[in-house]
C-alpha positions in Angstrom: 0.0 0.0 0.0 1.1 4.1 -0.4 0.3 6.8 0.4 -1.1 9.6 -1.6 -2.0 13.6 -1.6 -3.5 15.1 -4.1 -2.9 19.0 -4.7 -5.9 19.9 -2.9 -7.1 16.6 -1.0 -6.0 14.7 2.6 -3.4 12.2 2.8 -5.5 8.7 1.5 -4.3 5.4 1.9 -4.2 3.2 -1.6 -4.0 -0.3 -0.9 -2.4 -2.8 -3.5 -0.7 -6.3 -3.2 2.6 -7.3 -4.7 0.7 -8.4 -8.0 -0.3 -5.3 -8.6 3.5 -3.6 -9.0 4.4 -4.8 -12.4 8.1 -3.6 -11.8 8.7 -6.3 -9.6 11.3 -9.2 -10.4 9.9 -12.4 -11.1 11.0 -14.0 -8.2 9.9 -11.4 -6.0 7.9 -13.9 -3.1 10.3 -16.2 -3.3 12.9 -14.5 -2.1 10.7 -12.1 0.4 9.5 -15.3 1.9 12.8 -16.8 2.0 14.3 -13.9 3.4 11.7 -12.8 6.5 9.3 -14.4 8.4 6.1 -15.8 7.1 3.6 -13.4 9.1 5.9 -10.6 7.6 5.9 -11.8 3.9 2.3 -12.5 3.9 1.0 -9.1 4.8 3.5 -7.6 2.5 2.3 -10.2 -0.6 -1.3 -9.3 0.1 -0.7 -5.3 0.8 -1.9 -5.5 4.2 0.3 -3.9 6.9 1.7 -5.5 10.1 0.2 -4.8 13.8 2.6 -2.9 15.5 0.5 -3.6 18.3 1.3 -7.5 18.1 5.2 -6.7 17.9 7.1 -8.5 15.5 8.9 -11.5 17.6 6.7 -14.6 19.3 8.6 -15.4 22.3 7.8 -18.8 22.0 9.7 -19.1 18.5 13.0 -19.3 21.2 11.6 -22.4 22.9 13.0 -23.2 26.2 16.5 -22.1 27.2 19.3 -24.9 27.1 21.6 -25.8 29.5 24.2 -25.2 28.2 25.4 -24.2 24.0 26.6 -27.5 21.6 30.6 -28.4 21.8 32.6 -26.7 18.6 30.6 -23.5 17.6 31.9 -22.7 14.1 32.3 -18.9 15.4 31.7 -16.9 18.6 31.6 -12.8 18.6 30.2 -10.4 21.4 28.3 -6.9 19.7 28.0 -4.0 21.8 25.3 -1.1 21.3 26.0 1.3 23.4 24.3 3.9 25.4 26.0 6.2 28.3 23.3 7.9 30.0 22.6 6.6 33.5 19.1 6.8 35.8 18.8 10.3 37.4 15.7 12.3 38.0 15.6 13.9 34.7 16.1 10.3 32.4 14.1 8.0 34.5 14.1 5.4 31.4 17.5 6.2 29.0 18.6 3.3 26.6 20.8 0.4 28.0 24.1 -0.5 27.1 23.9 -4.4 25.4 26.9 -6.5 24.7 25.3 -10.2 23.4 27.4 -13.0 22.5 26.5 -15.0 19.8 27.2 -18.3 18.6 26.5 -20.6 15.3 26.5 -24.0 14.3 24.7 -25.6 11.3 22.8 -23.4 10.8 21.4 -22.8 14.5 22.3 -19.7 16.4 23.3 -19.8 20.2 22.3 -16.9 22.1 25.3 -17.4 24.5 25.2 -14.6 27.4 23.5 -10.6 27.2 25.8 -7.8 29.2 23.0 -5.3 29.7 22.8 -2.2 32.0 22.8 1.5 32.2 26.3 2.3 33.1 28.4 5.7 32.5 30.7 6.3 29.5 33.6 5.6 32.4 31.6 2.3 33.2 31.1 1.2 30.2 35.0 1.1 29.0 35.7 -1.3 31.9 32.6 -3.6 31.7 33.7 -3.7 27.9 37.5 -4.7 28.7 36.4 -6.8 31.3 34.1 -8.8 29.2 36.6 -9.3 26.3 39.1 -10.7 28.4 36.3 -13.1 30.2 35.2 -13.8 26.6 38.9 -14.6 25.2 41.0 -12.8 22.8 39.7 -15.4 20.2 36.2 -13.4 20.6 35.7 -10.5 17.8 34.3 -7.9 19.5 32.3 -5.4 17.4 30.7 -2.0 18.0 27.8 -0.3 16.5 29.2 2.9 14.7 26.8 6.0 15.3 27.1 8.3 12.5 29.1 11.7 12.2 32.4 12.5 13.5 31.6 11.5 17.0 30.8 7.9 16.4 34.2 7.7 14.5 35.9 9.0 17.7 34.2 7.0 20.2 35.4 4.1 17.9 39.1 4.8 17.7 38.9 5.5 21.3 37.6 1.4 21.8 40.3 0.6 19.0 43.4 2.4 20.6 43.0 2.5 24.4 39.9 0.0 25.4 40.2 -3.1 23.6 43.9 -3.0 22.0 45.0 -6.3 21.5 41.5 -7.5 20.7 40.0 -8.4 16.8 38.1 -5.1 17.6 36.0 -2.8 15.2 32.9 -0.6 14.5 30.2 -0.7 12.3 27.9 1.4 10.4 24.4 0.0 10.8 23.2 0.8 7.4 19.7 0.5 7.6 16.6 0.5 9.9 16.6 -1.7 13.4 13.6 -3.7 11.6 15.4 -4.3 8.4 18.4 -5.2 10.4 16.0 -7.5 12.9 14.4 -9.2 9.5 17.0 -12.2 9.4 16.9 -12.6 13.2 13.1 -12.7 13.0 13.3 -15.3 10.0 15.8 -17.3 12.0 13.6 -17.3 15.1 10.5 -18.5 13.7 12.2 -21.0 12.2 13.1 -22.6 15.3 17.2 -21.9 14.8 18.0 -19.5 17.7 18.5 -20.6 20.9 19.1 -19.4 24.4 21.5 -20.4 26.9 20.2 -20.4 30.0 21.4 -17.1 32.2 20.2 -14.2 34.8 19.3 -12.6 31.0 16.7 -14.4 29.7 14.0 -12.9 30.7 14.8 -9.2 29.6 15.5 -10.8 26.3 12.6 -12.5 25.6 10.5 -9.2 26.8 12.4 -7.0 24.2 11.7 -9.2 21.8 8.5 -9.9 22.5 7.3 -6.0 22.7 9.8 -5.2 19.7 8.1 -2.8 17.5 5.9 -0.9 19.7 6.0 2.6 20.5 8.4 3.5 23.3 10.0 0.0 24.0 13.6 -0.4 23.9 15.7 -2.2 21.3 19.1 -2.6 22.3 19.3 -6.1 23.2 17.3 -6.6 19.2 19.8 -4.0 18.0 23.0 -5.9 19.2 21.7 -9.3 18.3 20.9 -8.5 15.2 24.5 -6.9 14.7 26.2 -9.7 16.1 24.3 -11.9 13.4 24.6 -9.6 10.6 28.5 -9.4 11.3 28.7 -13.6 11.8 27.0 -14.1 8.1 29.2 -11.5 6.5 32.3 -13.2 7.7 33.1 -10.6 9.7 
């Protein structure tokens, strides 16, 4: 569906499927279905639009937590998005610094352990360091990159001084949190991410389960979905 204003008329909504858009490839639902989850594809095929209300995750997709992740992961790497504004009477609800650790192994993805809190700038360099050094110096440890000058800083800060002597980097996030969150979701409805159990799990599967509505935070969906995006691109 679109949106369109005429030169003199309200905003109307136009609703039309995917057959209607004779621009599109051939193999245009194949590869939308293959590529998201089915709820997702669906509404888009048919021109319908999804209920933010319903959020986009099913927390039963993740089944129950495991004891503990599968012997030889093909690949481990902790994502950090990070925040730096602490609880005080003015910000009574700021955004939380994530770090997840993520695992894979044909083709299932381990949730392996969530760093989450609202620490200080100060605080968050040493949970960081600390972290890497618990997670090994085999771990890749990436970074989401905000843009402008700033974000460039705040990663060559991390590069030089926090995590030197680690397989450290940022990265530019490219694109919306739910286009980034679209392979996740697919993954998760498939029945291919799991959770390790930890003191975490529950502030995960909330996130996820409220992802999409107004006013609910996304940094534990934004850091997973990084850590996954980076994993498949071969970091």
């Amino acid at each position: 569906g679109v949106w369109f204003r005429g030169p003199t008329t309200d905003p109307c909504l136009i609703q039309a499927s995917s057959r209607n858009n004779p621009f599109l490839a051939a193999d245009f639902v194949h590869r939308l279905r293959a590529q998201t989850s089915s709820r997702m594809a669906e509404q888009e095929i048919e021109g319908r639009f999804v209920d933010m209300s319903a959020g986009y995750f099913d927390r039963l997709w993740f089944g129950e937590p495991i004891e503990e992740a599968p012997k030889g992961l093909e690949v481990r790497l902790r994502f950090w998005d990070l925040a730096a504004t602490p609880l005080s009477a003015e910000n009574t609800d700021p955004d939380f610094t994530v770090g997840v650790l993520l695992g894979h192994k044909e083709g299932v993805w381990y949730i392996l352990d969530v760093r989450r809190d609202r620490w200080s700038a100060h605080q968050n360099e040493k949970v960081i360091r600390q972290t890497a050094i618990v997670d090994g110096a085999d771990v890749p440890v990436r970074m989401e990159e905000e843009p402008g000058a700033s974000g460039k800083s705040l990663i060559d800060v991390y590069a030089r001084r926090v995590l030197q002597g680690f397989a450290f980097r940022g990265c530019k996030p490219g694109a919306d949190i739910v286009t980034r969150a679209m392979p996740l979701m697919a993954a998760a409805e498939r029945g291919c991410v799991k959770l390790v159990k930890g003191n975490w799990n529950a502030d995960f599967l909330d996130e996820f389960e409220s992802f999409g509505q107004k006013g609910v935070h996304d940094d534990i969906v934004s850091a997973t979905a990084g850590a996954m995006a980076e994993i498949r691109d071969g970091f």
